[in-house]
N, C-alpha and C positions, 0 to 999 in steps of 0.2 A: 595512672592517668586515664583521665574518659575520651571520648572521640570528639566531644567541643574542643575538649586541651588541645589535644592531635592538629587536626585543625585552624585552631588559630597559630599555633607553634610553625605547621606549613605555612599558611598565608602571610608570617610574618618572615623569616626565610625566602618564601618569594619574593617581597616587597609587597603583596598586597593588601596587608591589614588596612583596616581604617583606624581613626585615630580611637574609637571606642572600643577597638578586638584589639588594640596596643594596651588601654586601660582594662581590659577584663584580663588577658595574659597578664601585666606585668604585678596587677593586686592577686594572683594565682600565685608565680614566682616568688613574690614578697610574704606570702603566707608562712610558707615552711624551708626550712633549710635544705629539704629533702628533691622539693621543687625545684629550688635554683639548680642543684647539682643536677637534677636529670633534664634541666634544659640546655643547661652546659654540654651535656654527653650528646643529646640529640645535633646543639648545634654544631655541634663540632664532627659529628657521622656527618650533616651537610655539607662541610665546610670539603671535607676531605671527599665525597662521592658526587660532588655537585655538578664536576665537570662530564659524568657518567648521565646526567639528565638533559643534557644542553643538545645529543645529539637527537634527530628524527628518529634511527632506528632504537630503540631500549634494548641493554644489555645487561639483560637479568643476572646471569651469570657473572659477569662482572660485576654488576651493583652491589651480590649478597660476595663476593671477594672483599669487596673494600668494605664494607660492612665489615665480615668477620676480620680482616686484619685492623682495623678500628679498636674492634673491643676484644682482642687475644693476647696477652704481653707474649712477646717472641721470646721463643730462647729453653732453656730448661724451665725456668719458671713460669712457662705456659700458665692461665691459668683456662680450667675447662668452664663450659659454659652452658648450665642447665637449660633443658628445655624447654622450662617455664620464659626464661629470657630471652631465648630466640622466639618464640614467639610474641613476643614483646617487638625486639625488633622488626620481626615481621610486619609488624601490625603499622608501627614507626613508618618502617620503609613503602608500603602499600599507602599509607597517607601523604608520604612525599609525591608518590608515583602520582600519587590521584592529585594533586597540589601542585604540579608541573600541565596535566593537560587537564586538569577541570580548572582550578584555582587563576592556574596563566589565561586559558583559554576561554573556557563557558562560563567564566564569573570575572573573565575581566571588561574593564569599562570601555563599553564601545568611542571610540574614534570619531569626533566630531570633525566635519571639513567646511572651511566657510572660505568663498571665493569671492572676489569684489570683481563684478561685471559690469556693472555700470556705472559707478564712481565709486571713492574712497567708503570704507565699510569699518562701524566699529565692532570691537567684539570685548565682551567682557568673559574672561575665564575664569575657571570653577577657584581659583585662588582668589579673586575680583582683580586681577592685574587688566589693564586696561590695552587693547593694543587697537590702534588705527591703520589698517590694510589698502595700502595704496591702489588703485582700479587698475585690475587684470594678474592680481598676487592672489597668492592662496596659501592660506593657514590651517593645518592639522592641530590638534589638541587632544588629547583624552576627557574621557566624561567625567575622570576623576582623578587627579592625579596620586602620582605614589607615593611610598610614603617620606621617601627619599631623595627623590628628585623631581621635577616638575618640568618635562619633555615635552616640546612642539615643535615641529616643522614649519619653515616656512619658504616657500619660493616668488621671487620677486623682491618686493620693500614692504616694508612696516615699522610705525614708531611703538615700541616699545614704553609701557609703563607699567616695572613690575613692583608689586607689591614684596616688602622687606621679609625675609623667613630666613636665616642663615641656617636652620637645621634641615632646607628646602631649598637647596639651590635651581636656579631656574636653566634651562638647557636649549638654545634653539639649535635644531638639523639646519643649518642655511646654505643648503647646497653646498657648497665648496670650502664652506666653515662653520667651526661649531664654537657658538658663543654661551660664556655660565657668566652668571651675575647671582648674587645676592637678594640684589633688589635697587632701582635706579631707572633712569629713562635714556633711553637709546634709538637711535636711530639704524637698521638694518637692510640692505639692499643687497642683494645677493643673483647669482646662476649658477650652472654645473662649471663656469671657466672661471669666476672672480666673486669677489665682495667687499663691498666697503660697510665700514661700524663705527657710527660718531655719538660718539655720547653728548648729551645733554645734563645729567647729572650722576656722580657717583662712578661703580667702578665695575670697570668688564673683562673678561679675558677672554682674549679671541684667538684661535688655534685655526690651521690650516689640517685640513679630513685626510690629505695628501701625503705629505708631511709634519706629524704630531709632532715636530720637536721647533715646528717654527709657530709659536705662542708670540701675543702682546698684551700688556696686560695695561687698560687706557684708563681715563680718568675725565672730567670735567674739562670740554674744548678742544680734546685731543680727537685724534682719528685714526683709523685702520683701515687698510686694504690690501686685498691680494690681487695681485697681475704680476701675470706671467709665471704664476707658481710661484712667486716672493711678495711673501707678507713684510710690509714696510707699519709705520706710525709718524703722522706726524704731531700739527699746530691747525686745528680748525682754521680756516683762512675766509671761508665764504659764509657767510654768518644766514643767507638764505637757502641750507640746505632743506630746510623741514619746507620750501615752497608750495609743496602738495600737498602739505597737511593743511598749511595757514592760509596760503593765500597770499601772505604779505611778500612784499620783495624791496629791498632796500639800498642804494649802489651810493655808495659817497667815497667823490672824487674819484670817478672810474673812467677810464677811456672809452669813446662810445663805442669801439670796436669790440672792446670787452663785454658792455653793457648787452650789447646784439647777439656776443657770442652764447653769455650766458642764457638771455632769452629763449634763446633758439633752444639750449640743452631744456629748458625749463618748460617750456612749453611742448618740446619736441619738434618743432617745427623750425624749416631751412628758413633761415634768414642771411642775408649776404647784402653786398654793395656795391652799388654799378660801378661799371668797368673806370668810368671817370671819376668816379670820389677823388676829390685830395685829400691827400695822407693828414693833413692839417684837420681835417672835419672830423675823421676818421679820429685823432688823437685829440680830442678837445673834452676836458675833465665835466664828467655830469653827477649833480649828489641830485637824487631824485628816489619817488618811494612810489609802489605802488600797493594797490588794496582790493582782493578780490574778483581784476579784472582780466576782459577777455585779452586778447593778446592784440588783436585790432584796437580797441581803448587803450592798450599800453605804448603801442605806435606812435599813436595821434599827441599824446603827451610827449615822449621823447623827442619826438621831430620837431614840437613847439618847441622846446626848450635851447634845441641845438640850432633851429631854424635847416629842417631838411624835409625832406618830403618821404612818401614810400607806396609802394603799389606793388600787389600779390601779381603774380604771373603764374599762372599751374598750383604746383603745391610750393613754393618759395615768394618769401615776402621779400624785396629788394628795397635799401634805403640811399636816396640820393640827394647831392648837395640843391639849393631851388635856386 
């Protein structure tokens, strides 16, 4: 073997080939018979010493152990192992070493971070998966993804739309859950205590970082969330969860208390009703739709409709009967 083989053999091993060092190794391997088996032998020394490179401190000692127990049959029928071939191995092992902290480190892709501080931010990733990043979330990504999986973090909310790769599945970090998809559009909100995951289309599995053995695995309209350390699923019920993304809000046949309640989470701001509201006002069914507006324009329409009035007081909006 030459030191490009060496080399691409390491970075594939890592995970770090590109997809054209996958096509220069695997027309290599295909070449000669003699190939295949000695990538077999190498991957397979990986497979068995790999966990000898995972730590900070290198244990040489140990590495060229598991090395020679690798390629020595135990027993009387030992077999001995020329010197031409260990340094062969040698040479193997010295490209691993170098393919753990040059390959992982000095050659892998730097770490893009995009933060949305002023409103909603879109981003396109190095796959073209499209994700829209709700204001004041923030998104981690690689400059390039692996070859194997396609990892990001994210903290806060963001709608997801990934692009289809099943031999690339896709990975969000979302604080207190780790969601894989194939490819599909989702909806993700998350912090270090909870998260909710509503899909929009196709299909997700969502695991708790806490407890790995509590998975849901959702589909089109369904939903996830953890509280309280218990991941549940259910039946989308609120059909304006995406309202930070769109803008739109739509309530048919909704009690107005409802109606107020939801605003308030939507907008984020305290809305409530005076001490004399009757429960009757309070319980009278509204289908009404809104479209890009501020929340004072969404007032001024709901109150026509119900015949009430409303006036901000500090940071809380109050509505009351006229």
């Amino acid at each position: 073997m030459n030191e490009e083989i060496d080399i691409l053999i390491a970075k594939k091993l890592t995970g770090e080939a590109s997809g054209e060092e996958l096509r220069l190794l695997q027309s290599w391997i295909d070449a000669e018979k003699k190939n295949a088996e000695e990538y077999e032998r190498i991957a397979g020394l990986w497979r068995k010493a790999d966990g000898l490179f995972d730590t900070v401190t290198f244990d040489t000692p140990a590495a060229w152990n598991k090395v020679a127990a690798a390629t020595v049959h135990k027993g009387k029928t030992a077999k001995r192992i020329a010197l031409t071939d260990w340094m062969r191995y040698a040479a193997v092992a010295a490209v691993f070493i170098i393919g753990i902290f040059v390959v992982r480190n000095l050659l892998k892709p730097g770490m893009e971070t995009v933060v949305a501080e002023n409103g909603n931010k879109d981003v396109i990733l190095p796959d073209r998966s499209h994700v829209t990043l709700r204001k004041g979330s923030k998104l981690s990504y690689p400059a390039t993804f692996a070859v194997s999986e396609r990892n990001v973090k994210l903290e806060g909310e963001a709608f997801f739309e990934v692009t289809h790769n099943e031999a690339q599945p896709f990975v969000i970090d979302a604080q207190s859950v780790s969601v894989k998809v194939l490819g599909t559009t989702f909806d993700v909100r998350c912090s270090e205590e909870g998260a909710s995951v509503t899909v929009a289309s196709g299909k997700v599995q969502v695991k708790s970082k806490k407890d790995t053995m509590q998975r849901v695995v959702l589909t089109k309209g369904e939903f996830g969330q953890l509280v309280d350390s218990k991941l549940t699923e259910g039946i989308v019920a609120d059909a304006n969860y995406l309202f930070w993304k769109t803008g739109l809000l739509r309530f048919e046949s909704q009690p107005l208390s409802k109606i107020a309640e939801r605003l308030a989470y939507y907008y984020q701001q305290k809305i409530t009703f005076a001490d004399n509201t009757a429960q009757e006002v309070k319980d009278q069914l509204v289908t009404i739709s809104f479209n890009n507006q501020p929340l004072d324009g969404v007032l001024d329409e709901l109150c026509l409709v119900t015949h009430c009035k409303w006036e901000r007081k500090g940071a809380q909006y109050i509505i009351s009967a006229k």
